[in-house]
ZAMARGU-4260 file (C-alpha; in steps of 0.2 Angstrom, whole numbers, plus 5000, padded with zeros to 4 digits):
<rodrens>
0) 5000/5000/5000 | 5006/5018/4997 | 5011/5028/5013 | 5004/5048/5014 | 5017/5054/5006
5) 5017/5044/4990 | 4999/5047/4989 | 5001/5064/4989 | 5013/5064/4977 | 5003/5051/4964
10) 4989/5065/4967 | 5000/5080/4961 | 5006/5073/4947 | 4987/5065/4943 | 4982/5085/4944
15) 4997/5091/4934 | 4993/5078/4918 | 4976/5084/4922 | 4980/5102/4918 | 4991/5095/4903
20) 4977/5086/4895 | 4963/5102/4896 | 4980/5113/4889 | 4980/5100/4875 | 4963/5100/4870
25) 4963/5118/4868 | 4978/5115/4857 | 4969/5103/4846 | 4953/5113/4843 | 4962/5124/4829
30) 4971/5108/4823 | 4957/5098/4821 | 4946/5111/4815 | 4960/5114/4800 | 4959/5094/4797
35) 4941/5092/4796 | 4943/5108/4783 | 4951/5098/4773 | 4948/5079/4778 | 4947/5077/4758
40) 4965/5079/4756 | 4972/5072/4774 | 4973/5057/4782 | 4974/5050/4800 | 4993/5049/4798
45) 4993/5068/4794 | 4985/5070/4814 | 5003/5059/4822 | 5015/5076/4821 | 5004/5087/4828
50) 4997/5078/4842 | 5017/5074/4847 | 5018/5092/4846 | 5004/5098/4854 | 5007/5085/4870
55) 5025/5090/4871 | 5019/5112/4872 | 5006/5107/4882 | 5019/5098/4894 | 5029/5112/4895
60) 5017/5124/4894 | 5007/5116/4909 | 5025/5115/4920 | 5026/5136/4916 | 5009/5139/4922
65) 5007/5126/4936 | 5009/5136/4949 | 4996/5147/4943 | 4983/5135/4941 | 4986/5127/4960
70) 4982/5145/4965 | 4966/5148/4951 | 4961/5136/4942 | 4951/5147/4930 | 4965/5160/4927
75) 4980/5144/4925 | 4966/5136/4912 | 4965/5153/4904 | 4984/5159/4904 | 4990/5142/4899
80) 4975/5140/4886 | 4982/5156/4879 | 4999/5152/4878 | 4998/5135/4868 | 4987/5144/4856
85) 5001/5156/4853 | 5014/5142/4854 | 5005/5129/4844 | 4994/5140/4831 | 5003/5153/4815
90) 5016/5157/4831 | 5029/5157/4816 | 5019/5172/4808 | 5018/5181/4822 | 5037/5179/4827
95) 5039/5185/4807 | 5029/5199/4809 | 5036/5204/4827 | 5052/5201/4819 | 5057/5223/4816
100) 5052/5225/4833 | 5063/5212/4840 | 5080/5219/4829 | 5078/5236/4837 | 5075/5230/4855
105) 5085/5214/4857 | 5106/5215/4860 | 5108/5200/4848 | 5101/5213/4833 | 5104/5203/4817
110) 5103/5210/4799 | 5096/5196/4792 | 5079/5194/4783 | 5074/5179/4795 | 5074/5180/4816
115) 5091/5173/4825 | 5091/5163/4838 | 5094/5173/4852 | 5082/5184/4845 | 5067/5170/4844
120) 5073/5167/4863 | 5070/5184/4869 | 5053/5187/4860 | 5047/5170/4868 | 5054/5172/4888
125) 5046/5191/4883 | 5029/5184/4878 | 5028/5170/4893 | 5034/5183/4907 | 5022/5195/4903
130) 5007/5181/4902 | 5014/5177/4918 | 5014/5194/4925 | 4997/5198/4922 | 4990/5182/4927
135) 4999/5184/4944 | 4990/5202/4945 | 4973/5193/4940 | 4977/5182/4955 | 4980/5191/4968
140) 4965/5201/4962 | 4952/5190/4962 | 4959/5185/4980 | 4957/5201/4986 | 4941/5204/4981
145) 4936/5186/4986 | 4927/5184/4972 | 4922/5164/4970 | 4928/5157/4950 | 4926/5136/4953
150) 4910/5141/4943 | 4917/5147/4930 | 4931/5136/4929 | 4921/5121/4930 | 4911/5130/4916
155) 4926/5133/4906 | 4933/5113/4909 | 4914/5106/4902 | 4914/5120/4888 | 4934/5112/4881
160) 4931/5093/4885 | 4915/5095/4874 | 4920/5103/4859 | 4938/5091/4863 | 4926/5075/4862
165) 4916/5082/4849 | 4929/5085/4837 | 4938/5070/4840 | 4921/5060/4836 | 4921/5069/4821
170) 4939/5064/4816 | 4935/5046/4822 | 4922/5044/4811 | 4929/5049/4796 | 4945/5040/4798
175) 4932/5025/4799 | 4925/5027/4782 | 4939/5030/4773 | 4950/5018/4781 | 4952/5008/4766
180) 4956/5019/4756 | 4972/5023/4767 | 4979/5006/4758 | 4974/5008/4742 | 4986/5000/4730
185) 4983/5000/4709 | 4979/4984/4699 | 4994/4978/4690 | 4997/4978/4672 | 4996/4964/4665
190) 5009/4964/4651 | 5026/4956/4649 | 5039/4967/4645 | 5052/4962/4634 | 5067/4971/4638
195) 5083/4968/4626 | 5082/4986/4623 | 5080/5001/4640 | 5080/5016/4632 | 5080/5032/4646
200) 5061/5034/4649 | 5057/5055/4655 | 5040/5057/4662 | 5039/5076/4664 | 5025/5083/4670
205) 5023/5104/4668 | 5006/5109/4680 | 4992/5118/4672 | 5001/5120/4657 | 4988/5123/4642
210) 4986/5118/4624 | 4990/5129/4611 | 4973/5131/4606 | 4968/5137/4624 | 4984/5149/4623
215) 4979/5156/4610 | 4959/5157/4608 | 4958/5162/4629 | 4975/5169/4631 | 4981/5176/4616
220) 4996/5169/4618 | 5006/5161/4602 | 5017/5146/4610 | 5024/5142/4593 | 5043/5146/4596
225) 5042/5131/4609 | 5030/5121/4601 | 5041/5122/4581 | 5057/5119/4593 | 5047/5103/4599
230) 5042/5097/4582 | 5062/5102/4576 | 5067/5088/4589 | 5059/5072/4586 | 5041/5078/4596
235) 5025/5073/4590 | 5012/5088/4596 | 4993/5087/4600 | 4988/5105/4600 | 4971/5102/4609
240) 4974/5089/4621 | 4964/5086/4636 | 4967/5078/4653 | 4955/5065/4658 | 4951/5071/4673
245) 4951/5088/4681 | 4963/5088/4693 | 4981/5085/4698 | 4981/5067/4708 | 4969/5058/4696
250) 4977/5063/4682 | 4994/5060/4684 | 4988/5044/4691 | 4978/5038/4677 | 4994/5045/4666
255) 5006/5032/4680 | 4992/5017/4680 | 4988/5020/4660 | 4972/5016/4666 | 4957/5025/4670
260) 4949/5025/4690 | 4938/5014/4687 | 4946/5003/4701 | 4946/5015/4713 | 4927/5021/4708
265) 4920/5005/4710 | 4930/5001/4725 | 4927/5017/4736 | 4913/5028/4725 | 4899/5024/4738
270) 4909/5029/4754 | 4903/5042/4765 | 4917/5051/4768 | 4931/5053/4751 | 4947/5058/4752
275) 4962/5058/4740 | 4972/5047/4747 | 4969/5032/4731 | 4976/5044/4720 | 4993/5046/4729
280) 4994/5029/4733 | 4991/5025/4715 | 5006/5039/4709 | 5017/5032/4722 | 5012/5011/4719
285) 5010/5015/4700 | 5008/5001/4691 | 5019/5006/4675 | 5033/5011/4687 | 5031/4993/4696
290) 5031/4986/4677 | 5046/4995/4673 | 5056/4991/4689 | 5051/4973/4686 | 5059/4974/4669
295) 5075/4981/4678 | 5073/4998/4677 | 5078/5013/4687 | 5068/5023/4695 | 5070/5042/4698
300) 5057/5054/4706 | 5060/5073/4705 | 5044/5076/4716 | 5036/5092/4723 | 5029/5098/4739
305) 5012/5091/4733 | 5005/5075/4740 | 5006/5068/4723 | 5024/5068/4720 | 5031/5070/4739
310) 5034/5053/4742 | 5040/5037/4732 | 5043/5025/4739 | 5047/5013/4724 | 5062/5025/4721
315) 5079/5022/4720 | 5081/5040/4721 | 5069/5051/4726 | 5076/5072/4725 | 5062/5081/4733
320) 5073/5094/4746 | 5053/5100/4754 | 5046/5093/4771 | 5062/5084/4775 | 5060/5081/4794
325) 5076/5072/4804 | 5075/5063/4817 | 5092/5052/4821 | 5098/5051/4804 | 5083/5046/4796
330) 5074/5058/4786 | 5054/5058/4785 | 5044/5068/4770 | 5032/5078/4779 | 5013/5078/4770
335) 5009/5097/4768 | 4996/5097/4783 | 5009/5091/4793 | 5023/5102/4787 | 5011/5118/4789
340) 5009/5113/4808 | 5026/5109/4814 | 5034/5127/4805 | 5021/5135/4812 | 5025/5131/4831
345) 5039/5136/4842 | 5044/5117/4842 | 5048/5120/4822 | 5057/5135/4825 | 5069/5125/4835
350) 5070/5110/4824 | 5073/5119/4809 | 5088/5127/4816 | 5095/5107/4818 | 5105/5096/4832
355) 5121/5087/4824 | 5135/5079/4833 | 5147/5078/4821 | 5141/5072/4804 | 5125/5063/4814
360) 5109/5074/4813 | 5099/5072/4828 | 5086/5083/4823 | 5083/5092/4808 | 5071/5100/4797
365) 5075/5104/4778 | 5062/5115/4767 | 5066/5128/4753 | 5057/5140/4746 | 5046/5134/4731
370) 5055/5146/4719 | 5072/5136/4724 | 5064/5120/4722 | 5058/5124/4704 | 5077/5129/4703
375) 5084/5114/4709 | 5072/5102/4701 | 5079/5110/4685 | 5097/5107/4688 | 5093/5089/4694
380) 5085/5084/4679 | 5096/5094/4667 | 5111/5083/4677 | 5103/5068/4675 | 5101/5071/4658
385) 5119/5076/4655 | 5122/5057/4661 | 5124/5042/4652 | 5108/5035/4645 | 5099/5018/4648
390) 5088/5010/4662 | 5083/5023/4669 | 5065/5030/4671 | 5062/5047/4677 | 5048/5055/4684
395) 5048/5074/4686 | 5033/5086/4693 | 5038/5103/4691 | 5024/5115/4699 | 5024/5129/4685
400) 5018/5139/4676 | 5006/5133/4691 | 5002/5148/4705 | 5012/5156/4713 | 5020/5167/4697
405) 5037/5164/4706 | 5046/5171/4687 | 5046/5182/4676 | 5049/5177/4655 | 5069/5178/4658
410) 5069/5169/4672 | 5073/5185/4686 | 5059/5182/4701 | 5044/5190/4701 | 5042/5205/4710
415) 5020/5201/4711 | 5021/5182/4711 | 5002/5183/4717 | 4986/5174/4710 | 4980/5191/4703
420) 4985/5206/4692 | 4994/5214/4703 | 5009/5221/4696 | 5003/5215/4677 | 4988/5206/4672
425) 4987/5187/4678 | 4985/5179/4662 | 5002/5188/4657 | 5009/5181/4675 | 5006/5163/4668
430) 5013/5165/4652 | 5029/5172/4658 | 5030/5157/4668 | 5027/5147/4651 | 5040/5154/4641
435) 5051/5153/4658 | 5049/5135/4660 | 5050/5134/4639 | 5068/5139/4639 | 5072/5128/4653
440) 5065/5114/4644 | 5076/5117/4628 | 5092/5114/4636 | 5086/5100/4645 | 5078/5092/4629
445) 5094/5097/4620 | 5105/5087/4632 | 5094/5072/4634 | 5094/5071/4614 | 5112/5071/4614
450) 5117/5060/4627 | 5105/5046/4623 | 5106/5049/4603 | 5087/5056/4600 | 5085/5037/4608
455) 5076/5042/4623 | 5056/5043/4628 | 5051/5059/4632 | 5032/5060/4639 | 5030/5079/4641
460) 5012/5085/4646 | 5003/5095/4658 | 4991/5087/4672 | 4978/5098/4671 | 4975/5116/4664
465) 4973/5134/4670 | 4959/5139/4683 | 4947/5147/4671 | 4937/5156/4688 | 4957/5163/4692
470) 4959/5168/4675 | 4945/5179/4674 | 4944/5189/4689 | 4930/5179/4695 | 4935/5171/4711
475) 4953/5172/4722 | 4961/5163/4735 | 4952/5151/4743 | 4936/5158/4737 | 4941/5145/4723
480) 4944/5130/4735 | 4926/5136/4740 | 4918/5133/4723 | 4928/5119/4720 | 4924/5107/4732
485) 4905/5108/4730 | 4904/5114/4712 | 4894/5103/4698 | 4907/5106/4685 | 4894/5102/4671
490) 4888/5119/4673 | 4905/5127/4668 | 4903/5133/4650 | 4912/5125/4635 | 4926/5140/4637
495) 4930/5137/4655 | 4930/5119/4651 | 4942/5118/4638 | 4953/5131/4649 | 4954/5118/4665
500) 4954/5103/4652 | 4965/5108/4639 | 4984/5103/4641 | 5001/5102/4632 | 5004/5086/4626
505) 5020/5082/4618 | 5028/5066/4614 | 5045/5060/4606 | 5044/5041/4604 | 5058/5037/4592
510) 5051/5021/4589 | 5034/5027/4585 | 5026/5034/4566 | 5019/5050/4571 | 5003/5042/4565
515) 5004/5030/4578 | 5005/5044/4591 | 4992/5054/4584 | 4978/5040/4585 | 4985/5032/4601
520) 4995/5043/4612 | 4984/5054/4624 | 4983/5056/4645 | 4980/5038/4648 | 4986/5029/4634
525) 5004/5035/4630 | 5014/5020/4643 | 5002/5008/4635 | 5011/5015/4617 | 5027/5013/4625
530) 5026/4997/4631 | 5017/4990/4615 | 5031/4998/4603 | 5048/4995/4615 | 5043/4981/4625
535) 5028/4971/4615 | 5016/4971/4628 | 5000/4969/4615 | 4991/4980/4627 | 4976/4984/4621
540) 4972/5006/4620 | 4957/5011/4629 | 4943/5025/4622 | 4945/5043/4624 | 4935/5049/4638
545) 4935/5063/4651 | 4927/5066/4666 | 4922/5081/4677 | 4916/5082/4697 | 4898/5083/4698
550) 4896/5086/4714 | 4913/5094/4718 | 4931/5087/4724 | 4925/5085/4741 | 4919/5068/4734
555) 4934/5063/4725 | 4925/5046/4720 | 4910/5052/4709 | 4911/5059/4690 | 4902/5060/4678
560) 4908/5057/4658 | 4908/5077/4651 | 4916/5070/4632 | 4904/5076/4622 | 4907/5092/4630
565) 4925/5091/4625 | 4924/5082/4608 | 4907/5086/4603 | 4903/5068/4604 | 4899/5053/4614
570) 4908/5039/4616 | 4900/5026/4620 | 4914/5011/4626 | 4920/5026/4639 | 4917/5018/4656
575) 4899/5020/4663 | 4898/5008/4680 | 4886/5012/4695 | 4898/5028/4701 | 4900/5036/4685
580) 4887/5049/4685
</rodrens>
């Protein structure tokens, strides 16, 4: 049995992880609230950093302000409460914005763009000693005026377990629903690749890039340098190609699985609750790359920040310098939710400035600005094409001329890189971006022609085109992520269509008659080309078809066929099961 003092002791510490756990679940309510925001995109493994950072703030946070709550339990629930919020909640755009402030006040003044050390130090101890001022004050004041709080404290405690036990039912249930799709893996191709001969294979994906005939009709734009440059080199050019579907994931996966989601749609379409996650799973389990490993290929990923492309695990090299969280020596890629929460609390601020003893990194965090990565991702793939050809398979996502406008036409940054027409009109912002990324292309293009002797693949082709809503003033921001995720897409007109649907589409095949790849190269169909022309699969080529979100992205699952809208015909062998609308 425990003596006295050993139960007084248990009883402390049962108090203190009491304390702890209400600081927590005032930590949690914006976190959550974010997660449910955006459930479509998330997943329960998104929820494991943050909670390891919330319970390690609200440990700490509960040892600062633990002697306050022994003496008010409603001012140490408030001042603590407060405290996490700003610790755990945009405290890295508030230490940004305090930044000016801190360089005239601090001794350890630095002429940096960012915040020092030192100079993140003081502003914290400031904050904390003067929340702890002032709840001493509030103390001793409502002592002296013996005014009785357990009330309201007990008000307080009910008001932040219920919304805590809320929410969390909320996040339980959805992670119920979509749970399968957490594991998601795509069908395998079933074709044997005959492999006497591995030419380089380049899968590069340019974001919202459109066709010509978008360019020009909507943004009177003439990209016929690049697309004569193209021609010049071996390319065969569709000037008014369309993706399949409307949006990044599924159409780089249906590109990956050279397949349409018919799988996916039959498997998950009636869920309750949809997320994205298939989609990744399918880009990072793709069932071409498997194909091509099997057949004793390499495989290299030049990936973004993006869900799609941040992870691959069937890499042998995977170059995405983003989200890179280390924890002894081993390096983590860090979802965006994820990401957004960790450099966003004092916890990142310190992990981001690193531990290493010697050459091992205890903790670290790497992440670049996005103008940087499109930098770097350039230089890597002109590298890798500099190098001697065969085996090798490459996938590169490069975010651009996809938002923001990082670049002007020469290449020099933008001094008005936002979704608007600010500086210059936004449709000019994008095209500068195109002709950018055009003259980045050349040279790569140009060294992977010359390295592999015009023997190598090159799949280059855009995902998905502009934002036509962006592109004409008519929504902003996240006013688009609004009308997006509950928006019949059917209602769009036959312009806007063709603007979001419309893409570059450019293919050198060596091996391949331009006729061939006129009739049989498009979005879904161009690995099964490959594979029938280098590797005699005898794949069969699917029917053209495309597919809009009836009812939004928030059900990720449900389409409906718009190919008629596209074409100006029906094709009836397009793929019409119960969840195709």
């Amino acid at each position: 049995m425990m003596d006295n003092f050993s139960k007084l002791k248990f009883k402390k510490n049962l108090y203190y992880f009491w304390y702890c756990l209400i600081l927590f679940a005032i930590s949690s309510f914006p976190l959550i609230s974010n997660w449910l925001s955006n459930r479509y995109q998330v997943t329960a493994a998104d929820l494991v950093l943050p909670i390891i950072l919330n319970s390690i703030t609200a440990l700490v946070v509960g040892a600062i302000f633990w002697r306050q709550y022994k003496q008010n339990n409603l001012i140490g629930v408030l001042t603590g409460g407060f405290t996490i919020l700003f610790l755990t909640h945009q405290f890295a755009n508030r230490l940004n914005a305090a930044g000016t402030l801190i360089k005239t006040i601090t001794p350890f003044a630095s002429y940096s763009t960012g915040v020092s050390f030192f100079q993140y130090l003081f502003f914290l101890i400031l904050v904390i000693a003067i929340i702890m001022y002032f709840s001493h004050r509030l103390i001793a004041y409502f002592r002296n005026q013996k005014w009785e709080l357990v009330i309201w404290y007990r008000s307080v405690i009910i008001t932040v377990i219920t919304i805590f036990i809320v929410q969390s039912m909320l996040v339980i249930k959805i992670v119920i629903a979509e749970w399968a799709q957490f594991s998601y893996r795509p069908p395998t191709l079933s074709a044997n690749l005959n492999t006497t001969n591995k030419p380089d294979i380049y899968y590069i994906v340019l974001d919202r890039y459109a066709n010509q005939n978008v360019l020009k009709t909507q943004f009177n734009f003439d990209n016929g340098d690049f697309l004569n440059y193209l021609d010049k080199n071996g390319f065969t050019v569709n000037n008014d190609a369309h993706s399949n579907y409307p949006f990044t994931t599924m159409s780089i996966s249906s590109t990956m699985n050279a397949n349409y989601q018919s799988d996916i749609v039959q498997k998950f379409g009636g869920a309750s609750e949809q997320t994205l996650e298939p989609f990744h799973d399918s880009i990072r389990y793709s069932s071409v790359i498997q194909s091509l490993k099997s057949a004793g290929y390499k495989f290299i990923q030049l990936g973004s920040w993006y869900e799609a492309s941040n992870q691959a695990p069937l890499a042998d090299q995977n170059h995405q310098p983003d989200g890179q969280l280390i924890i002894l020596n081993h390096t983590f890629t860090l979802n965006d939710f994820a990401k957004n929460h960790l450099t966003n609390s004092w916890i990142g601020q310190i992990v981001s400035r690193g531990l290493n003893i010697g050459h091992f990194s205890v903790l670290g965090y790497s992440q670049i600005s996005e103008a940087d990565a499109t930098l770097y991702k350039i230089q890597h793939l002109k590298d890798f094409a500099s190098q001697s050809a065969g085996g090798r398979v490459i996938f590169a996502h490069f975010l651009i001329p996809h938002e923001p406008y990082l670049f002007n036409a020469d290449g020099s940054y933008s001094t008005n890189p936002t979704s608007d027409s600010v500086g210059k009109p936004i449709k000019t912002k994008y095209t500068d971006q195109i002709k950018f990324i055009n003259s980045q292309m050349k040279t790569v293009i140009d060294q992977i022609n010359k390295s592999s002797s015009n023997q190598a693949i090159i799949v280059l082709q855009a995902d998905e085109g502009a934002y036509p809503m962006q592109m004409n003033g008519q929504l902003n921001g996240q006013a688009i992520e609004e009308e997006l995720s509950a928006s019949d897409m059917r209602n769009w007109s036959d312009a806007d269509l063709q603007m979001k649907y419309g893409v570059l589409a450019a293919y050198h095949i060596p091996k391949a008659s331009a006729a061939q790849i006129q009739t049989s190269a498009d979005s879904v169909n161009v690995f099964r080309l490959i594979f029938n022309t280098y590797f005699d699969a005898k794949m069969d080529y699917l029917p053209k078809c495309y597919y809009a979100y009836p009812n939004g992205r928030a059900q990720s699952f449900v389409f409906a066929d718009i190919t008629k809208r596209l074409t100006g015909s029906d094709n009836s062998s397009c793929p019409t099961n119960s969840n195709f609308k």
